[in-house]
C-alpha positions in Angstrom: 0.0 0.0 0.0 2.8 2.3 0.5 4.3 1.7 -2.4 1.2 2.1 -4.4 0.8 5.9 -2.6 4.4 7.1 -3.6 3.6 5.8 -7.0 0.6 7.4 -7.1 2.4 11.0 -5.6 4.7 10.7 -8.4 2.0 10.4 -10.9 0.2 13.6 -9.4 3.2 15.5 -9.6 4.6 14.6 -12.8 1.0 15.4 -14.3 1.0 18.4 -11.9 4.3 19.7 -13.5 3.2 19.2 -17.1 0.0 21.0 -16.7 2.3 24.1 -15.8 4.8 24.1 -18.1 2.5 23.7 -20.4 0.2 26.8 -19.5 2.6 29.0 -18.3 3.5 30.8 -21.3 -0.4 31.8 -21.7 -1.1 31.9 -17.8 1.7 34.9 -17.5 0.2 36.5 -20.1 -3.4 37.0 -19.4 -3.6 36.4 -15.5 -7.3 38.3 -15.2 -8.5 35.7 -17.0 -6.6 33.0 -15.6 -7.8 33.6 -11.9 -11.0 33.8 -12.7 -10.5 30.4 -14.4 -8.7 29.2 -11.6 -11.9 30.2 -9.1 -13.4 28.2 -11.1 -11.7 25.2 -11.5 -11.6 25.0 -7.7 -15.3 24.9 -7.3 -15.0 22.3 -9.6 -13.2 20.6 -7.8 -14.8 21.3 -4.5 -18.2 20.0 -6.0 -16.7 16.8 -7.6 -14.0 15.7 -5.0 -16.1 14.4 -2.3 -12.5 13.4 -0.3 -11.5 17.0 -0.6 -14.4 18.6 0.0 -15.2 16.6 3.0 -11.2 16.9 4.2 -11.7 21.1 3.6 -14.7 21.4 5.8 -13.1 19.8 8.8 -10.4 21.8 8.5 -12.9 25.0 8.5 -15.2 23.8 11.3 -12.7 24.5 14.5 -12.5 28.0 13.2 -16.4 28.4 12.3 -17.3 27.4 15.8 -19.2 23.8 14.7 -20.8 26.5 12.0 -21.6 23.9 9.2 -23.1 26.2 7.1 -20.1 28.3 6.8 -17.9 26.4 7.2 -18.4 24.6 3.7 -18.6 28.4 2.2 -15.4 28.8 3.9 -13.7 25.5 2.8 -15.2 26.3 -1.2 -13.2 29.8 -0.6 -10.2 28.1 0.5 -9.6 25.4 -2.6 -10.8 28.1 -4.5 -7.4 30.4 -3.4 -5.6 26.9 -4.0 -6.0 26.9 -7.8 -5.3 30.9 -7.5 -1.8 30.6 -5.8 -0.7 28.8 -8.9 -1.8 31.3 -11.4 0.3 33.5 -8.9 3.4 31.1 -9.3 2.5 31.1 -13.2 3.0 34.9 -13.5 6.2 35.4 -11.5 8.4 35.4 -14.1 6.9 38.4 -15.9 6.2 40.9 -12.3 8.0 44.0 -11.9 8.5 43.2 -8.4 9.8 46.4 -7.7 7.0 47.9 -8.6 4.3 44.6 -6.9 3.9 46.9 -3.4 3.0 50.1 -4.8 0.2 48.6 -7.1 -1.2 45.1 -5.6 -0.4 45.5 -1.7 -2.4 47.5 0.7 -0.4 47.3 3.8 -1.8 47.9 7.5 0.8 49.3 9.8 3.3 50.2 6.9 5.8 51.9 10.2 5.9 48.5 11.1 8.1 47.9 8.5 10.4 50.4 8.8 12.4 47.7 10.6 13.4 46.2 7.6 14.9 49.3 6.1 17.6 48.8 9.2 20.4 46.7 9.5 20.5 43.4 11.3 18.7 40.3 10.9 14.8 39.6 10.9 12.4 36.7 10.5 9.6 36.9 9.2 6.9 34.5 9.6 3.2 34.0 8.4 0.7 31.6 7.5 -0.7 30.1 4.2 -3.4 33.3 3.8 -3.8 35.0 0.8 0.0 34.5 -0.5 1.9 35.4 2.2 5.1 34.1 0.2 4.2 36.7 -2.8 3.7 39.5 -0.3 6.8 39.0 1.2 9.1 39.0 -1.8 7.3 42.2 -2.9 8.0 43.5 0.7 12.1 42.5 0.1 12.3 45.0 -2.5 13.0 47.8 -0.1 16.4 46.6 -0.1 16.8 43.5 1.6 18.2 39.7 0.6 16.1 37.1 1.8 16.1 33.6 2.4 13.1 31.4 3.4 12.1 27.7 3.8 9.8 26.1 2.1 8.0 22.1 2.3 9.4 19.7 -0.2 8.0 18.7 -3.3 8.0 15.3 -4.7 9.0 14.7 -7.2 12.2 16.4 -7.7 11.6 17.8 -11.3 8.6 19.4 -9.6 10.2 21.1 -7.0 13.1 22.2 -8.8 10.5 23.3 -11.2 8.3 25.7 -8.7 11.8 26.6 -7.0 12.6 28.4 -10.7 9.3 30.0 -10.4 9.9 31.3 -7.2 13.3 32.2 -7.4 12.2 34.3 -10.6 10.8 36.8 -7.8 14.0 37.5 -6.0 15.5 35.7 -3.0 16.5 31.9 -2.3 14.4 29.4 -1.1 15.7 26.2 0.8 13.7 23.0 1.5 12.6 22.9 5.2 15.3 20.4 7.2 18.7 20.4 8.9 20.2 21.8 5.9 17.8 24.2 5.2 17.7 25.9 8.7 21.6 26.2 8.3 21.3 28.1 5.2 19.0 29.9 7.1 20.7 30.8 10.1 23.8 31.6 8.3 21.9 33.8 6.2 20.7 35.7 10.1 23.9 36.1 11.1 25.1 38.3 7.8 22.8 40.2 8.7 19.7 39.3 6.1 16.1 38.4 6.1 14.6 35.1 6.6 10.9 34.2 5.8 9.2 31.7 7.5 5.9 30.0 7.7 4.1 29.3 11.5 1.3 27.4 11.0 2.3 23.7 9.5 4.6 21.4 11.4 5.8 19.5 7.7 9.1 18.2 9.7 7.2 16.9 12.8 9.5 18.5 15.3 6.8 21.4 15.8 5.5 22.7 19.2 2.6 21.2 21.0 0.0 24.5 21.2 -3.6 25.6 21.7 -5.1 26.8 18.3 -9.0 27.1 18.0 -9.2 24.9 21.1 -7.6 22.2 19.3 -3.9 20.9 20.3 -1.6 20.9 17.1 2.1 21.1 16.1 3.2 24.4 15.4 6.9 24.6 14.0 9.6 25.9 16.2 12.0 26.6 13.4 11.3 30.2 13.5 11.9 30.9 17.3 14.8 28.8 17.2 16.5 30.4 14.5 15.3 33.8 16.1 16.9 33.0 19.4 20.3 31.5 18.3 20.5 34.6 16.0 19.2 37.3 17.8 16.7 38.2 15.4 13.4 40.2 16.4 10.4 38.1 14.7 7.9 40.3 12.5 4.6 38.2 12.0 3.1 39.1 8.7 -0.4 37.6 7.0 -1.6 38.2 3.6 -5.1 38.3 2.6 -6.0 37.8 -1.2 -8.6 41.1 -2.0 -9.0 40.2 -5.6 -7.4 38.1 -8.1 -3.7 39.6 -7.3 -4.4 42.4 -5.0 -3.6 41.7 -1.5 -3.8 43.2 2.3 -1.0 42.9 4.7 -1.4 42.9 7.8 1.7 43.4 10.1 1.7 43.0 13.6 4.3 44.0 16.3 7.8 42.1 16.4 7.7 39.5 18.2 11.2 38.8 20.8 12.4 35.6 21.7 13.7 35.7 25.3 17.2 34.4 26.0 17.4 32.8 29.2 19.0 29.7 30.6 15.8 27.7 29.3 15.8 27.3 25.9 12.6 25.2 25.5 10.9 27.6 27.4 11.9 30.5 25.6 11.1 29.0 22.4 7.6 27.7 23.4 6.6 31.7 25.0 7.0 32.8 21.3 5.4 30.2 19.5 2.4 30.8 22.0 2.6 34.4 21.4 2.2 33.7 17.5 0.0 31.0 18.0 -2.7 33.6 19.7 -1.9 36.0 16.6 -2.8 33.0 14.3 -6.2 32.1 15.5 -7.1 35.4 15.6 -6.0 35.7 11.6 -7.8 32.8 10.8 -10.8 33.2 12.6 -11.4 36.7 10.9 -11.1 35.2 7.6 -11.2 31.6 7.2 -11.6 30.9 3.7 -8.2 32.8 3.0 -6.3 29.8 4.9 -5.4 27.3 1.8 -4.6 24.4 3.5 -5.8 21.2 2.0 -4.6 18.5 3.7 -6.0 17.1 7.1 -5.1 19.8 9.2 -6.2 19.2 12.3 -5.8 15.3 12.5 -2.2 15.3 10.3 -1.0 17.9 13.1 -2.6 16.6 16.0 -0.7 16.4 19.5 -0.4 12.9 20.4 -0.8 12.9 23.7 -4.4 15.2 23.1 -5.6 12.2 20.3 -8.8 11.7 20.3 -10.2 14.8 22.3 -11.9 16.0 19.3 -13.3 14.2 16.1 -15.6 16.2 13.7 -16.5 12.6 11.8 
């Protein structure tokens, strides 16, 4: 059975990375139309995948209250901003990302991030909303290099595929592990920028935390690196306005303590994030594109079993 799931991954991929070289070209080229395709291809799918329509709800339910109702709006919003984020990796390689702030982002708290316009090092971490990972990039341009982790894709021609993409828009990205978070704290201590996302443990090292009165894994790569490095941790969430126009929302820095109890530092911060997060995704869940199980793939071991939404 195992064996029969990898081959079935690869399959998806490879199919996955032929449907975008192959609309690409026309993708970057007329991306209005494209992301109104894209809505639409996610309701499609939404209405036609029972598995992932079903899979999409649960995730929505925690932060609905039990609201069935809207949580399946929510959910058809959220696979809908799925198909979206690829018309978004589809067009990176024709943006003027210089000029990406000044006409798709409408920032919240733009003094906030006058920290990036000074020296030293700074992570930045967010959540799969809007596209956090576009608004980011954008946000580099005021003069900063930037590194940031993201989750592995499989298989390999696929993620050295989307890596081109990304790349296209300035900065490196590293595959979350050991290596990885070396590139990334060496990249901290010259004195650069680091982006990284909070809200899905994909190593399974994360941080055992409350999140819409469910226990989960959170990742503790970013207050680990932010502790061994120094570096003041900026929380930023993107929220997808229309086709690619976004808001950013930027909170205050966030400061890992130092003390003789490492563990206890690092799980203050997370905590303080984790608080930030709920309240993000409660406002707006539909923005959150997460796909996969969230709640049960993430799920704190020792809290198993507390909660089951069928």
């Amino acid at each position: 059975m195992a064996t029969e799931a990898v081959t079935l991954d690869y399959a998806s991929g490879m199919i996955k990375l032929m449907l975008m070289r192959l609309l690409r070209p026309v993708v970057g080229r007329f991306p209005r139309v494209f992301y109104r395709v894209a809505s639409f291809a996610g309701w499609f799918a939404f209405q036609t995948r029972r598995g992932l329509r079903r899979q999409a709800v649960r995730n929505m339910l925690p932060l609905c209250d039990g609201d069935l109702p809207r949580a399946k709006r929510e959910a058809l919003r959220a696979t809908q901003r799925v198909a979206q984020y690829y018309v978004d990796l589809a067009t990176l390689p024709r943006r003027n990302m210089a000029k990406f702030e000044a006409e798709h982002l409408s920032i919240d708290r733009p003094d906030r991030l006058a920290m990036l316009e000074e020296p030293g090092p700074i992570v930045v971490v967010s959540a799969h909303t809007g596209n956090a990972e576009l608004a980011i990039q954008a946000l580099t341009y005021r003069g900063r290099d930037f590194v940031a982790l993201v989750e592995a894709l499989r298989p390999r021609q696929l993620a050295d595929y989307v890596g081109s993409l990304r790349s296209s828009g300035g900065g490196n990205f590293h595959e979350a592990g050991f290596a990885g978070l070396r590139s990334c704290l060496a990249a901290l201590k010259q004195g650069q920028l680091v982006g990284v996302m909070g809200d899905r443990d994909i190593q399974g090292t994360g941080l055992c935390l409350e999140l819409a009165g469910r226990w989960v894994k959170l990742p503790r790569g970013p207050w680990e690196l932010a502790r061994r490095s120094g570096a003041p941790v900026l929380p930023v969430f993107c929220t997808r306005v229309r086709n690619d126009d976004f808001k950013v929302n930027v909170e205050e820095p966030i400061l890992v303590r130092h003390t003789e109890d490492a563990d206890a530092d690092v799980q203050l911060a997370a905590e303080q994030f984790a608080r930030i997060l709920e309240t993000h995704l409660r406002q707006d869940p539909g923005q959150w594109f997460v796909l996969e199980d969230f709640w049960r793939v993430h799920a704190c071991r020792e809290h198993d079993g507390e909660h089951d939404d069928g």
